[in-house]
N, C-alpha and C positions, 0 to 999 in steps of 0.2 A: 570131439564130434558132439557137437548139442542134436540132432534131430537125424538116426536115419532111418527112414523108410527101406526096409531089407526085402525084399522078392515079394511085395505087396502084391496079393490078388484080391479082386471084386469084383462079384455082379448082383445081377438084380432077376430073382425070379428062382422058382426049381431047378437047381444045378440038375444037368439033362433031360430037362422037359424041351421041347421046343419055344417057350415061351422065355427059356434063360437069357437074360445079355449081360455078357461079360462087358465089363466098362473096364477096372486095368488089370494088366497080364503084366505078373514078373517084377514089377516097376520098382528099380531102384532110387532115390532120393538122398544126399546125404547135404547136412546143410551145416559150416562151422558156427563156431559163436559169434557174432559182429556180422556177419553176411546177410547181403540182401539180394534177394533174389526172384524172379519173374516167371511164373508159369503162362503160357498162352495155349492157344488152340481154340478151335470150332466149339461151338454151342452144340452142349451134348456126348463131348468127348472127356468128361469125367473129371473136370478141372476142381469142381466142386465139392464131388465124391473126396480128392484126394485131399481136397482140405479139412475138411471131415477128419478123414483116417488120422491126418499129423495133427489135428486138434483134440481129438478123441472124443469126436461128438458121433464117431462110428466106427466102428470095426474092419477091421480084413477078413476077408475070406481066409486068405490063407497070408505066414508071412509073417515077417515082427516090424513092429514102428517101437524105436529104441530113443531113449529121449536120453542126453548123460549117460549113455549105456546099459540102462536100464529099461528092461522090457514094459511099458504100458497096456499091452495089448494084455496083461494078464492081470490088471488091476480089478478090483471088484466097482460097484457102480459106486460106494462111496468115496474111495480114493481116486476114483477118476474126477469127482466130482471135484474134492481138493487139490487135484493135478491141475486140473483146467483154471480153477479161480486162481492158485497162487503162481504157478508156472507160464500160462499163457494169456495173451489179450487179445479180443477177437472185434474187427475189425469187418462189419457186412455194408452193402451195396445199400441198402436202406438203415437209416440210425438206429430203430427200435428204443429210441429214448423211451421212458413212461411219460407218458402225458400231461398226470397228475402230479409229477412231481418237480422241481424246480432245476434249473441245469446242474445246479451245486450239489442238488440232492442226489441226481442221477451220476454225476462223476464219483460220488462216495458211493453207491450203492454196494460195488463188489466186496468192498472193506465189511460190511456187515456181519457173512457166512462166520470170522473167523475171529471176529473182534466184540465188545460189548460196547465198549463207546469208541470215537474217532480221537486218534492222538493226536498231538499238536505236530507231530512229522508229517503227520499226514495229512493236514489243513496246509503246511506250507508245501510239500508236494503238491499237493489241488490247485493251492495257489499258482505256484510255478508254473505248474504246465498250461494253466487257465492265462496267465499272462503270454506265456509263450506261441500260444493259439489264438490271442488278440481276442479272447470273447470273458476275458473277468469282469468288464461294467457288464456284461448280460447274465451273468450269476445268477440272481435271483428270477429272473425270468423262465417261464413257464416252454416246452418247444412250441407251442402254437402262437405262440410269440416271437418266435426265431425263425429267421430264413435256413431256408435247405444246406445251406453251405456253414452256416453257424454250430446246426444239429449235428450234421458228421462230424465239424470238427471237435464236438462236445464227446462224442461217441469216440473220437481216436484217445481224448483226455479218458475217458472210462476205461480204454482199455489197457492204457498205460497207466493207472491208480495205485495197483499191487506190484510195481516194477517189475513185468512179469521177463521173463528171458527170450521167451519169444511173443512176436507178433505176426499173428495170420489175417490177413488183410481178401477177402471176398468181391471183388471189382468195388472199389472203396470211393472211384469215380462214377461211377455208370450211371448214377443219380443225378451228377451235377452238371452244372450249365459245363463249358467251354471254361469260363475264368475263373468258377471256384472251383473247378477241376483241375486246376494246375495248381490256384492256393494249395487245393489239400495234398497235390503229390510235394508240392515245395515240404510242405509239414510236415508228412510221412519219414520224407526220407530225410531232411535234417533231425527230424525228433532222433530216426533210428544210430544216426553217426553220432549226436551228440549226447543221448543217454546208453549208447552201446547195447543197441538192442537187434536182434536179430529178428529179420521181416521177413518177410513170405508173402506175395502176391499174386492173387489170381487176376489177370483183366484182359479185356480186349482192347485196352489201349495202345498203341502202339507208342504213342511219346513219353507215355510213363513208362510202358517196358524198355522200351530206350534206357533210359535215367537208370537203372538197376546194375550192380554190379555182376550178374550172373543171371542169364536167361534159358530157359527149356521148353520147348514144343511138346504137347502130350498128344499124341496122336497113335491110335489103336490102341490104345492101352499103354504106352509105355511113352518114355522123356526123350528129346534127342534136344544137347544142351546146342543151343545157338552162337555161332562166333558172333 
Protein backbone atom coordinates (compact mmCIF):
# COMPACT_ATOMS: atom_id res chain seq x y z
CA UNK A 1 0.00 0.00 0.00
CA UNK A 2 1.85 3.34 -1.13
CA UNK A 3 -0.83 5.99 0.14
CA UNK A 4 -3.75 5.46 2.83
CA UNK A 5 -5.80 8.03 4.06
CA UNK A 6 -7.08 6.03 7.50
CA UNK A 7 -10.45 7.71 9.14
CA UNK A 8 -9.29 11.17 7.88
CA UNK A 9 -11.17 14.05 9.43
CA UNK A 10 -11.40 18.01 8.64
CA UNK A 11 -12.76 21.22 9.02
CA UNK A 12 -12.50 24.54 8.85
CA UNK A 13 -13.31 26.95 11.72
CA UNK A 14 -13.79 26.48 15.92
CA UNK A 15 -14.73 22.85 16.28
CA UNK A 16 -18.27 23.56 18.03
CA UNK A 17 -18.63 27.15 17.44
CA UNK A 18 -21.43 27.60 14.93
CA UNK A 19 -19.17 29.00 12.45
CA UNK A 20 -17.43 25.21 12.17
CA UNK A 21 -17.68 23.28 8.62
CA UNK A 22 -16.73 20.10 8.53
CA UNK A 23 -15.39 19.39 4.92
CA UNK A 24 -14.43 15.39 5.44
CA UNK A 25 -15.85 12.90 7.92
CA UNK A 26 -14.13 9.50 8.44
CA UNK A 27 -12.84 9.25 4.75
CA UNK A 28 -11.00 6.43 3.86
CA UNK A 29 -8.54 6.38 0.70
CA UNK A 30 -6.17 3.76 0.00
CA UNK A 31 -4.22 4.03 -3.16
CA UNK A 32 -1.57 0.82 -4.60
CA UNK A 33 1.72 1.63 -6.13
CA UNK A 34 1.28 1.98 -10.15
CA UNK A 35 -2.48 3.26 -9.76
CA UNK A 36 -4.23 5.86 -11.03
CA UNK A 37 -6.97 7.14 -9.90
CA UNK A 38 -9.83 10.09 -10.03
CA UNK A 39 -11.39 11.97 -7.46
CA UNK A 40 -14.72 14.19 -8.63
CA UNK A 41 -17.41 15.95 -6.93
CA UNK A 42 -19.07 19.61 -6.63
CA UNK A 43 -17.12 22.71 -6.15
CA UNK A 44 -16.64 23.02 -2.43
CA UNK A 45 -16.93 19.59 -1.36
CA UNK A 46 -13.21 19.22 -0.29
CA UNK A 47 -11.65 17.67 -3.24
CA UNK A 48 -8.96 20.10 -2.66
CA UNK A 49 -8.69 19.98 1.08
CA UNK A 50 -8.12 16.05 0.52
CA UNK A 51 -5.34 16.71 -1.64
CA UNK A 52 -3.62 18.68 0.68
CA UNK A 53 -3.99 16.12 3.37
CA UNK A 54 -2.29 13.09 0.88
CA UNK A 55 0.32 15.78 -0.10
CA UNK A 56 1.10 17.12 3.28
CA UNK A 57 0.57 20.57 2.44
CA UNK A 58 -2.13 20.16 5.41
CA UNK A 59 -3.00 18.23 8.12
CA UNK A 60 -6.15 16.13 9.59
CA UNK A 61 -8.04 16.95 11.99
CA UNK A 62 -8.21 13.69 13.27
CA UNK A 63 -6.90 10.22 11.59
CA UNK A 64 -3.59 8.94 9.94
CA UNK A 65 -2.40 9.54 6.09
CA UNK A 66 0.13 6.55 6.03
CA UNK A 67 2.51 6.76 3.02
CA UNK A 68 4.67 2.98 2.85
CA UNK A 69 3.09 2.47 6.16
CA UNK A 70 4.50 4.95 7.65
CA UNK A 71 2.65 7.68 9.47
CA UNK A 72 3.38 11.40 7.88
CA UNK A 73 0.81 13.03 9.87
CA UNK A 74 3.57 13.03 12.74
CA UNK A 75 6.48 14.26 10.84
CA UNK A 76 7.87 17.65 11.92
CA UNK A 77 7.80 20.65 9.29
CA UNK A 78 11.19 19.73 8.16
CA UNK A 79 10.78 16.25 7.24
CA UNK A 80 7.68 16.94 5.73
CA UNK A 81 9.33 19.27 3.91
CA UNK A 82 11.86 16.56 2.49
CA UNK A 83 8.75 14.10 2.14
CA UNK A 84 7.15 16.27 -0.20
CA UNK A 85 10.33 17.29 -2.42
CA UNK A 86 11.69 13.64 -2.66
CA UNK A 87 8.48 11.51 -2.39
CA UNK A 88 5.85 13.40 -4.16
CA UNK A 89 5.29 15.76 -7.41
CA UNK A 90 2.67 18.29 -7.41
CA UNK A 91 0.67 18.94 -10.20
CA UNK A 92 -1.97 22.47 -9.94
CA UNK A 93 -4.54 23.97 -12.27
CA UNK A 94 -2.32 26.87 -12.95
CA UNK A 95 1.80 26.21 -13.66
CA UNK A 96 3.31 28.57 -11.00
CA UNK A 97 6.47 28.36 -13.26
CA UNK A 98 8.84 31.44 -12.05
CA UNK A 99 8.86 33.77 -14.49
CA UNK A 100 12.31 34.93 -14.34
CA UNK A 101 13.54 31.89 -14.83
CA UNK A 102 13.95 29.82 -18.17
CA UNK A 103 11.87 26.36 -18.68
CA UNK A 104 15.17 24.38 -18.13
CA UNK A 105 15.80 26.27 -15.16
CA UNK A 106 12.30 25.83 -13.67
CA UNK A 107 12.16 21.84 -14.37
CA UNK A 108 15.54 21.56 -12.18
CA UNK A 109 14.49 23.85 -9.59
CA UNK A 110 13.31 20.95 -7.05
CA UNK A 111 16.69 19.14 -7.50
CA UNK A 112 18.31 22.29 -5.71
CA UNK A 113 16.74 21.70 -1.72
CA UNK A 114 19.06 18.49 -1.78
CA UNK A 115 21.85 18.62 -4.21
CA UNK A 116 24.73 21.21 -4.71
CA UNK A 117 25.24 20.91 -8.31
CA UNK A 118 22.85 19.13 -11.00
CA UNK A 119 24.34 15.49 -12.05
CA UNK A 120 24.53 14.32 -15.41
CA UNK A 121 21.50 11.72 -14.53
CA UNK A 122 19.68 14.36 -13.96
CA UNK A 123 20.23 16.62 -17.26
CA UNK A 124 19.37 13.33 -19.15
CA UNK A 125 16.32 12.87 -17.02
CA UNK A 126 15.27 16.59 -17.81
CA UNK A 127 16.14 15.77 -21.09
CA UNK A 128 13.96 12.72 -21.35
CA UNK A 129 11.10 13.84 -20.07
CA UNK A 130 11.49 17.55 -21.98
CA UNK A 131 11.54 15.33 -25.26
CA UNK A 132 8.78 13.24 -24.14
CA UNK A 133 6.53 16.36 -23.66
CA UNK A 134 7.61 17.79 -27.10
CA UNK A 135 8.80 21.27 -25.43
CA UNK A 136 12.94 20.51 -25.48
CA UNK A 137 13.47 23.29 -28.55
CA UNK A 138 11.56 25.64 -25.93
CA UNK A 139 14.27 25.00 -23.13
CA UNK A 140 15.71 27.91 -23.03
CA UNK A 141 12.76 29.96 -23.20
CA UNK A 142 11.28 32.15 -20.64
CA UNK A 143 7.12 31.11 -19.62
CA UNK A 144 5.98 34.49 -21.04
CA UNK A 145 7.33 33.07 -24.08
CA UNK A 146 5.32 29.83 -23.83
CA UNK A 147 1.74 29.12 -24.58
CA UNK A 148 -0.59 27.95 -21.73
CA UNK A 149 -0.35 24.46 -22.79
CA UNK A 150 3.52 24.36 -23.12
CA UNK A 151 3.69 25.96 -19.21
CA UNK A 152 1.65 22.98 -17.73
CA UNK A 153 3.41 20.68 -19.66
CA UNK A 154 6.78 22.09 -18.30
CA UNK A 155 5.13 22.11 -14.81
CA UNK A 156 4.14 18.16 -15.09
CA UNK A 157 8.30 17.71 -16.21
CA UNK A 158 9.01 19.69 -12.73
CA UNK A 159 7.11 17.43 -10.95
CA UNK A 160 8.20 14.33 -12.28
CA UNK A 161 12.27 15.66 -11.91
CA UNK A 162 12.90 13.86 -8.46
CA UNK A 163 11.22 10.51 -9.78
CA UNK A 164 8.84 11.04 -7.00
CA UNK A 165 6.44 7.79 -6.18
CA UNK A 166 3.48 9.74 -6.27
CA UNK A 167 1.90 12.22 -8.26
CA UNK A 168 -0.96 14.55 -7.21
CA UNK A 169 -2.50 16.29 -9.89
CA UNK A 170 -5.09 19.62 -8.88
CA UNK A 171 -7.53 19.94 -12.01
CA UNK A 172 -4.30 19.78 -14.13
CA UNK A 173 -6.97 20.79 -17.13
CA UNK A 174 -9.06 23.46 -16.01
CA UNK A 175 -6.72 26.02 -17.49
CA UNK A 176 -6.52 24.69 -20.74
CA UNK A 177 -8.37 25.11 -24.05
CA UNK A 178 -10.38 21.82 -25.28
CA UNK A 179 -7.06 20.41 -27.32
CA UNK A 180 -4.38 21.08 -25.02
CA UNK A 181 -6.51 19.65 -22.52
CA UNK A 182 -6.47 16.38 -23.92
CA UNK A 183 -2.61 16.70 -25.06
CA UNK A 184 -1.91 17.00 -21.29
CA UNK A 185 -4.36 14.05 -20.04
CA UNK A 186 -2.64 11.98 -23.20
CA UNK A 187 0.73 13.03 -21.17
CA UNK A 188 -0.36 12.49 -17.65
CA UNK A 189 -1.47 9.32 -17.95
CA UNK A 190 1.08 7.79 -20.53
CA UNK A 191 3.98 9.59 -18.34
CA UNK A 192 2.20 7.59 -15.33
CA UNK A 193 2.23 3.87 -17.12
CA UNK A 194 5.38 4.35 -18.53
CA UNK A 195 7.58 5.69 -15.76
CA UNK A 196 5.39 3.54 -13.06
CA UNK A 197 4.24 6.38 -11.24
CA UNK A 198 1.26 6.57 -9.14
CA UNK A 199 -1.28 9.69 -9.95
CA UNK A 200 -3.98 11.10 -8.01
CA UNK A 201 -6.50 13.42 -9.76
CA UNK A 202 -8.73 15.87 -8.78
CA UNK A 203 -10.93 17.42 -11.82
CA UNK A 204 -14.24 18.19 -13.12
CA UNK A 205 -13.51 16.56 -16.13
CA UNK A 206 -15.51 14.17 -17.01
CA UNK A 207 -13.36 12.63 -20.14
CA UNK A 208 -10.41 12.57 -18.21
CA UNK A 209 -11.97 10.99 -15.21
CA UNK A 210 -13.23 8.57 -17.76
CA UNK A 211 -9.56 7.62 -18.86
CA UNK A 212 -8.56 6.61 -15.05
CA UNK A 213 -8.16 3.35 -13.91
CA UNK A 214 -10.26 3.87 -10.51
CA UNK A 215 -12.67 6.65 -9.83
CA UNK A 216 -14.43 8.15 -6.35
CA UNK A 217 -17.11 10.79 -5.80
CA UNK A 218 -16.48 12.85 -2.56
CA UNK A 219 -19.53 14.02 -1.45
CA UNK A 220 -20.31 15.03 2.42
CA UNK A 221 -17.28 14.28 3.48
CA UNK A 222 -16.58 10.98 2.42
CA UNK A 223 -15.63 8.73 -1.21
CA UNK A 224 -18.11 6.41 -2.90
CA UNK A 225 -15.86 4.57 -5.47
CA UNK A 226 -17.68 4.76 -9.09
CA UNK A 227 -18.27 1.48 -11.36
Amino acid sequence: MLLHLNNVSKGYGQPGSHAFRPVLSNLELKLEQGSVTGITGQSGSGKTTLLNIAGALDLPDSGEVLFGGEEISRYNDLELARFRNLKLGFVFQQHHLMPHLTLWENVLLPLLPRKRKTLADDISWAEHLLRKTGIWEQRNQLPGEMSGGECQRAAVVRALINKPALVLADEPTGALDETNATILADLLLNLAIEEGVTLLVVTHATDLAARLDSRYLLHNGTLKELK
